[in-house]
Backbone bond lengths (Angstrom), bond angles and torsions (degrees), N, CA, C in turn:
res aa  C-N    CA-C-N  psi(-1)  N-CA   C-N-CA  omega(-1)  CA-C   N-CA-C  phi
1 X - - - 1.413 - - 1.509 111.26 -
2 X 1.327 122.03 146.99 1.189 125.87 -161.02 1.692 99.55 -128.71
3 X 1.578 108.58 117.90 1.085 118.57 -155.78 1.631 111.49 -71.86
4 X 1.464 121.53 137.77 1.508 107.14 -172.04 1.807 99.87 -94.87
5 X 1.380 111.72 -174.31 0.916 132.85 166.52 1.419 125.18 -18.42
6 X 1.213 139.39 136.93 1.441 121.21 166.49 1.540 116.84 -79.69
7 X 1.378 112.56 159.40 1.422 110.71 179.25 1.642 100.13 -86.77
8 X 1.345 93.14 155.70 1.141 114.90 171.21 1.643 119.87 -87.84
9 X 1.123 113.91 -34.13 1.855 104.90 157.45 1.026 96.84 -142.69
10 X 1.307 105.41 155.12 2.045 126.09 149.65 1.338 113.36 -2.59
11 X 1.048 138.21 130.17 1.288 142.36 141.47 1.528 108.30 -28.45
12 X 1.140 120.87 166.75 1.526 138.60 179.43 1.056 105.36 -117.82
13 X 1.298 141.60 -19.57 1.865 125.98 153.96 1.489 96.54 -138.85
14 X 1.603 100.87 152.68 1.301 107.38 168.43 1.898 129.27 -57.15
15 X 1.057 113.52 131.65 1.413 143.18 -158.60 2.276 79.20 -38.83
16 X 1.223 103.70 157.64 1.027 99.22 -178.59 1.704 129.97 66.39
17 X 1.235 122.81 -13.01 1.526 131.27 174.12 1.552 101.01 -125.14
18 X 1.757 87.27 126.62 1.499 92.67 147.35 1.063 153.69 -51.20
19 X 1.634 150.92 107.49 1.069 140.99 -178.80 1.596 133.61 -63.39
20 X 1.743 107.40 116.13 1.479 114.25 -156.44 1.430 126.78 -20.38
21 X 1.080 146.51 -169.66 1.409 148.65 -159.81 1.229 82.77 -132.66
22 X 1.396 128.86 161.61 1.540 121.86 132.46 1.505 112.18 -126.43
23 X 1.084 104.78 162.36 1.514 119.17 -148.49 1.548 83.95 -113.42
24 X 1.680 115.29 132.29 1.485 122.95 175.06 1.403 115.42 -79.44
25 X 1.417 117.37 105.34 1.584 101.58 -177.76 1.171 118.75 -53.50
26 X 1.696 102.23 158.43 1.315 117.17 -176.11 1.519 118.80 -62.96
27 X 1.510 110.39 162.64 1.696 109.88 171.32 1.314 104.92 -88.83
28 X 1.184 123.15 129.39 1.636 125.27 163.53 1.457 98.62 -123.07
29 X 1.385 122.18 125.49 1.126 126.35 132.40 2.048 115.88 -6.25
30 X 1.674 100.26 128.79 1.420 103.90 162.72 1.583 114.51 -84.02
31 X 1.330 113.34 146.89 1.344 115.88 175.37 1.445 106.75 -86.96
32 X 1.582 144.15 170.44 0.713 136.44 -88.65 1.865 76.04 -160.41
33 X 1.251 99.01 -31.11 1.509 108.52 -160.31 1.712 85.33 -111.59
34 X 1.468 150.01 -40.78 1.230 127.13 124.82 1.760 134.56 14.37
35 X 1.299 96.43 -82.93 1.151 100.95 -156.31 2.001 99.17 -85.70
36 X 1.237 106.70 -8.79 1.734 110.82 166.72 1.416 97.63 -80.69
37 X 1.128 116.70 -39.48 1.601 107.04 171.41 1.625 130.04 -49.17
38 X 1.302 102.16 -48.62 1.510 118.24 166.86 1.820 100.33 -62.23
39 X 0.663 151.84 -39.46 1.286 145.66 -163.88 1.762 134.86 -98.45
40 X 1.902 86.88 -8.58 1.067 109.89 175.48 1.649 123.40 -93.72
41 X 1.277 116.30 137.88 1.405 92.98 -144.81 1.846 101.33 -84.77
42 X 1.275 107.92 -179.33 1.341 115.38 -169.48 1.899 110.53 -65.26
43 X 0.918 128.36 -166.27 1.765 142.05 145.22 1.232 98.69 -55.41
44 X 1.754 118.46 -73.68 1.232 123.26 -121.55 1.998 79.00 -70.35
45 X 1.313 100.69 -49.68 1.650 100.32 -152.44 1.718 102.84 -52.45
46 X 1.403 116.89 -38.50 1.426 105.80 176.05 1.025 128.19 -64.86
47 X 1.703 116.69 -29.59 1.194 121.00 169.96 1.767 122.32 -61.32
48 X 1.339 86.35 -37.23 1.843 98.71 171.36 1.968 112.27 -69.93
49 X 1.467 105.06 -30.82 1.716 85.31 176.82 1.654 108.87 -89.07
50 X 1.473 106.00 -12.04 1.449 102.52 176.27 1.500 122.66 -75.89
51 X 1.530 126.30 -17.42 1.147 152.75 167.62 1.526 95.27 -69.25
52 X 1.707 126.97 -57.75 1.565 99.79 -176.74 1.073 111.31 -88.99
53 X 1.374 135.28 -4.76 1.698 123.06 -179.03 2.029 94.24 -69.30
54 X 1.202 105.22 -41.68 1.732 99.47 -178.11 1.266 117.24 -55.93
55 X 1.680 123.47 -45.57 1.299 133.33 159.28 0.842 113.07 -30.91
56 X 1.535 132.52 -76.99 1.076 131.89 178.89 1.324 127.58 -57.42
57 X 1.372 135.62 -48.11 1.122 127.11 -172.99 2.034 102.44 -77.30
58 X 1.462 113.54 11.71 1.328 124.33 179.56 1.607 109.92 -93.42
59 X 1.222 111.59 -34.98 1.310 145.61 159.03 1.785 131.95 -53.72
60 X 1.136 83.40 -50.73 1.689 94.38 -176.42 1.159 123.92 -64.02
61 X 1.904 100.49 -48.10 1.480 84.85 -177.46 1.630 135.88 -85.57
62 X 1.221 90.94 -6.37 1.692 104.71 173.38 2.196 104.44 -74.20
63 X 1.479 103.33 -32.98 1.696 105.72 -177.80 1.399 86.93 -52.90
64 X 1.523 119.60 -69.17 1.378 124.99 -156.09 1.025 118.79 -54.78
65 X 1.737 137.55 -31.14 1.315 150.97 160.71 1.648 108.25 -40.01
66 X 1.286 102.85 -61.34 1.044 127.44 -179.59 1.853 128.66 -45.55
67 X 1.541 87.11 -61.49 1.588 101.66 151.84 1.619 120.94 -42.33
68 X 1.399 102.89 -40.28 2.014 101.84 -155.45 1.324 90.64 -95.02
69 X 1.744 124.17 -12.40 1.159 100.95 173.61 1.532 122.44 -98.12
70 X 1.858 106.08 -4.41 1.584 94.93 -158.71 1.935 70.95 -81.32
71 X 1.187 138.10 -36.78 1.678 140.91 174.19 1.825 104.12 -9.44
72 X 1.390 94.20 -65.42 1.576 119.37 -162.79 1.881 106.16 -63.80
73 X 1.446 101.06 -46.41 1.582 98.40 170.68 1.072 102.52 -62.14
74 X 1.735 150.83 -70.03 0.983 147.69 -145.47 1.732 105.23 -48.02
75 X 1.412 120.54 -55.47 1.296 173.75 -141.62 1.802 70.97 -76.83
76 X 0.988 127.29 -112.24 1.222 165.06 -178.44 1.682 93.38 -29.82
77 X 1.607 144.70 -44.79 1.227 159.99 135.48 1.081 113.83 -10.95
78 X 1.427 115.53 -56.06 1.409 142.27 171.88 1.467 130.71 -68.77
79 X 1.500 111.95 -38.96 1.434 132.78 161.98 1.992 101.54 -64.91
80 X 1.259 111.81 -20.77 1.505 102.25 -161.14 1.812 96.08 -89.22
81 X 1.462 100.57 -43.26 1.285 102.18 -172.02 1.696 108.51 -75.77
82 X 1.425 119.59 -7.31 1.613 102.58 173.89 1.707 113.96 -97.28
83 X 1.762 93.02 -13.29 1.982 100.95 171.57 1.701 92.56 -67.93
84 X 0.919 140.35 -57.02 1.519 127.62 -125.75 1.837 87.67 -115.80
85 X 1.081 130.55 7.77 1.966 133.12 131.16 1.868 109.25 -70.45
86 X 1.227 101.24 -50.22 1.176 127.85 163.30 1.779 101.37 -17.35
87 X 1.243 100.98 -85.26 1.563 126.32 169.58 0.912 109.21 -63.77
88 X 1.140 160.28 -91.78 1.422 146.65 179.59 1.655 112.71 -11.87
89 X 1.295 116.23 -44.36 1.716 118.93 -157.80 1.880 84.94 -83.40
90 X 1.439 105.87 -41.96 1.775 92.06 179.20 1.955 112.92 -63.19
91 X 1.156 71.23 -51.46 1.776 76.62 -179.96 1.371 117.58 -40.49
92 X 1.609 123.65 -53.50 1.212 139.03 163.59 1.729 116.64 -37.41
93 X 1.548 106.76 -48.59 1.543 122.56 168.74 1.421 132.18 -51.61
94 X 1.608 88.94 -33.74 1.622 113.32 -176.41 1.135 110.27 -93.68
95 X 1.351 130.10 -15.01 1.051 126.52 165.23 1.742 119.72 -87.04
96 X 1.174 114.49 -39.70 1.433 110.98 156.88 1.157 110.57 -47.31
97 X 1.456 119.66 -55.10 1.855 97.96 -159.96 1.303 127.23 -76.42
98 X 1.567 108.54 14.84 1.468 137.36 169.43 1.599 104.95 -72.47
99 X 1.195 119.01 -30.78 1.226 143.18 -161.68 1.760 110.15 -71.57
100 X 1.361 142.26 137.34 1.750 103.89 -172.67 1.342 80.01 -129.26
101 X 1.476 136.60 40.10 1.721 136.90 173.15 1.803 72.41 -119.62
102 X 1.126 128.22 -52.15 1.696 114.51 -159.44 1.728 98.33 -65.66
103 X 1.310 114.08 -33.03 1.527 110.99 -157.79 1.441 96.09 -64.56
104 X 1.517 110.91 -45.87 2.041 127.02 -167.34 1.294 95.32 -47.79
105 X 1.117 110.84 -60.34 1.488 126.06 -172.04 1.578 117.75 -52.58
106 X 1.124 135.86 -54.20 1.541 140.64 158.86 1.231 111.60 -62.42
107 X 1.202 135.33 -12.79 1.521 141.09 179.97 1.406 107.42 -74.72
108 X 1.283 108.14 -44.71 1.764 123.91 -156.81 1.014 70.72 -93.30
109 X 1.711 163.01 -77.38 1.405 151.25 -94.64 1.721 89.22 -109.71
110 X 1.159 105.33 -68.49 1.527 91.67 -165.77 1.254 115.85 -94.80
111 X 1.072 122.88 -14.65 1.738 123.06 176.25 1.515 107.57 -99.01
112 X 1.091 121.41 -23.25 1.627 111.19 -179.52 1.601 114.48 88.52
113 X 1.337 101.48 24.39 1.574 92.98 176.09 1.631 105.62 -91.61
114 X 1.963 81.09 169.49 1.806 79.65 -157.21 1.966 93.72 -121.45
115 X 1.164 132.76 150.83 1.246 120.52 -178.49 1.715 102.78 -79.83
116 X 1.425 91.84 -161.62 2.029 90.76 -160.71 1.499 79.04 -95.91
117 X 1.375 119.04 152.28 1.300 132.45 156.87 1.629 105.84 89.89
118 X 0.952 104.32 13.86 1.548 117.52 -166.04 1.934 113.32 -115.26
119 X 1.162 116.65 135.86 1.191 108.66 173.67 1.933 111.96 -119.03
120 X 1.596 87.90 114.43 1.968 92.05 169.94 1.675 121.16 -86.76
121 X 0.992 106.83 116.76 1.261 142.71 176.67 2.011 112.19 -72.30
122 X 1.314 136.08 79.78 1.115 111.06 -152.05 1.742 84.24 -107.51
123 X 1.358 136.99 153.16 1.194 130.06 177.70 1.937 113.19 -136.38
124 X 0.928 76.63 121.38 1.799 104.43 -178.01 1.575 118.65 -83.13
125 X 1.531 114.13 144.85 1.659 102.36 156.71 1.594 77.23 85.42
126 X 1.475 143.67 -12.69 1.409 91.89 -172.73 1.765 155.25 -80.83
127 X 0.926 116.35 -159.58 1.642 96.39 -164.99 1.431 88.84 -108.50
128 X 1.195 124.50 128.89 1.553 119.32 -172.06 1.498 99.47 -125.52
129 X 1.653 127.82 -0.70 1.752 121.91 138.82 0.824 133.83 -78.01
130 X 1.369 119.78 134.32 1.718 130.15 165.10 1.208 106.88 -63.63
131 X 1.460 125.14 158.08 1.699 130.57 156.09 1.359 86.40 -35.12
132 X 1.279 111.54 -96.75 1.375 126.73 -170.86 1.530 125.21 12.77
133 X 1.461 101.12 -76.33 1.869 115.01 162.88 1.665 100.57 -51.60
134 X 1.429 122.22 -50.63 1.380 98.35 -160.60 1.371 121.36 -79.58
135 X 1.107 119.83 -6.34 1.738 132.81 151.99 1.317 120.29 -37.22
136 X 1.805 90.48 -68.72 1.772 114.78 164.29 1.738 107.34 -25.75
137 X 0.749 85.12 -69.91 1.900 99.02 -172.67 1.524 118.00 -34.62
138 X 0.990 118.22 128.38 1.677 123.55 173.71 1.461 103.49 -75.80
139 X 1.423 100.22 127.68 1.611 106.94 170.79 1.624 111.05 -97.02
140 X 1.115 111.01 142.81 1.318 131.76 165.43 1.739 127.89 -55.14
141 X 1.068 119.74 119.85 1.416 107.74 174.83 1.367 100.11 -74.32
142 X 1.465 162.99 -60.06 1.039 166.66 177.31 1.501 114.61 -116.69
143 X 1.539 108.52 -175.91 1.872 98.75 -171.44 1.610 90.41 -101.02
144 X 1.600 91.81 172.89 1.327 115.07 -149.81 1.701 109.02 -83.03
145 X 1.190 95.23 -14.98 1.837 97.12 176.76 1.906 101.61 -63.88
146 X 1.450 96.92 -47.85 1.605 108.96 177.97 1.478 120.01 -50.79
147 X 1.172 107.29 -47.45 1.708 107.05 177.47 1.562 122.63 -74.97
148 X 1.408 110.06 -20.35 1.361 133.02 156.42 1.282 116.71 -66.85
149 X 1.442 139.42 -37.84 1.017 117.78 166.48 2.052 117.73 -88.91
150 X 0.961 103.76 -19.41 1.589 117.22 172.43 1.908 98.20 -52.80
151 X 1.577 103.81 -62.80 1.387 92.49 168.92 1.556 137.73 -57.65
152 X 0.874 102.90 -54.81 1.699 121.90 149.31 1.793 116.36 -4.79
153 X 1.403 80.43 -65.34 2.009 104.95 -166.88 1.694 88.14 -75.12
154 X 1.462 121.16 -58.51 1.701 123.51 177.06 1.037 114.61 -32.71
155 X 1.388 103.13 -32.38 2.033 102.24 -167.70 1.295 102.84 -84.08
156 X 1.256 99.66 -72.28 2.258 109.44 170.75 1.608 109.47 -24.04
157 X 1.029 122.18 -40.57 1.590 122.70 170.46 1.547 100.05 -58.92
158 X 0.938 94.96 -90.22 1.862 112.29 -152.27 1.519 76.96 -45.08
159 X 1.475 170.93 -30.47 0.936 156.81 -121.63 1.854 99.86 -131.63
160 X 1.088 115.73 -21.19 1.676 139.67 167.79 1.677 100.18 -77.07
161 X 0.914 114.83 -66.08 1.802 132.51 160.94 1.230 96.30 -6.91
162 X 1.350 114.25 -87.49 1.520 122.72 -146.78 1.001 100.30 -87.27
């Protein structure tokens, strides 16, 4: 006899015995309360989302504090930088009115003073359109109370109408 091949593993039953049968388990129906079981979640996992809902709601309200206050600096950041333009534009003011060419000058402009030897001329009524602009201008077929009530009465109709 001419020896074959070697095996590559052990046999699975000893030489001379059959190797077991197995028997296909049976079908049973799942119960109902089973398969809610499978679906229901563990301890650990509730215990684990109940651990971060606390986190979080341990968390939040100090973020949110936090939020409304970094809000309020910004807020308040903003109030600082329009006081201190604020100051600057007076400062700037105060330093002109140190000035006695700036004072002459606002004197004559807004108060109407006149220097000595000088005659002010103040002029009223004036006409501050050109032809030009008044061309521009849409003229009216009638005055405007009139076309206002013409519309007025237009609307009350069509509004009787329906």
């Amino acid at each position: 006899m001419v020896p074959s091949k070697p095996r590559r593993s052990a046999p699975k039953s000893a030489p001379g015995k059959a190797a077991p049968r197995r028997r296909p388990k049976p079908v049973i129906e799942a119960d109902a309360t089973s398969e809610a079981r499978g679906r229901r979640m563990s301890w650990r996992t509730g215990l684990f989302l109940l651990v971060i809902a606390i986190v979080l709601f341990a968390f939040l309200s100090p973020l949110n504090s936090a939020l409304k206050q970094a809000q309020q600096i910004a807020a308040l950041n903003n109030e600082i930088e329009t006081t201190k333009a604020e100051v600057k534009s007076l400062e700037e003011k105060n330093e002109n009115l140190k000035d006695a060419d700036y004072i002459k000058r606002k004197a004559r402009e807004d108060q109407y003073y006149v220097e000595e030897g000088k005659n002010a001329v103040i002029v009223t009524n004036q006409e501050s359109g050109d032809a030009e602009s008044e061309a521009e201008r849409p003229t009216r077929k009638q005055a405007w109370y009139l076309e206002l009530l013409e519309s007025i009465q237009e609307t009350g109709n069509t509004v009787e109408k329906n």
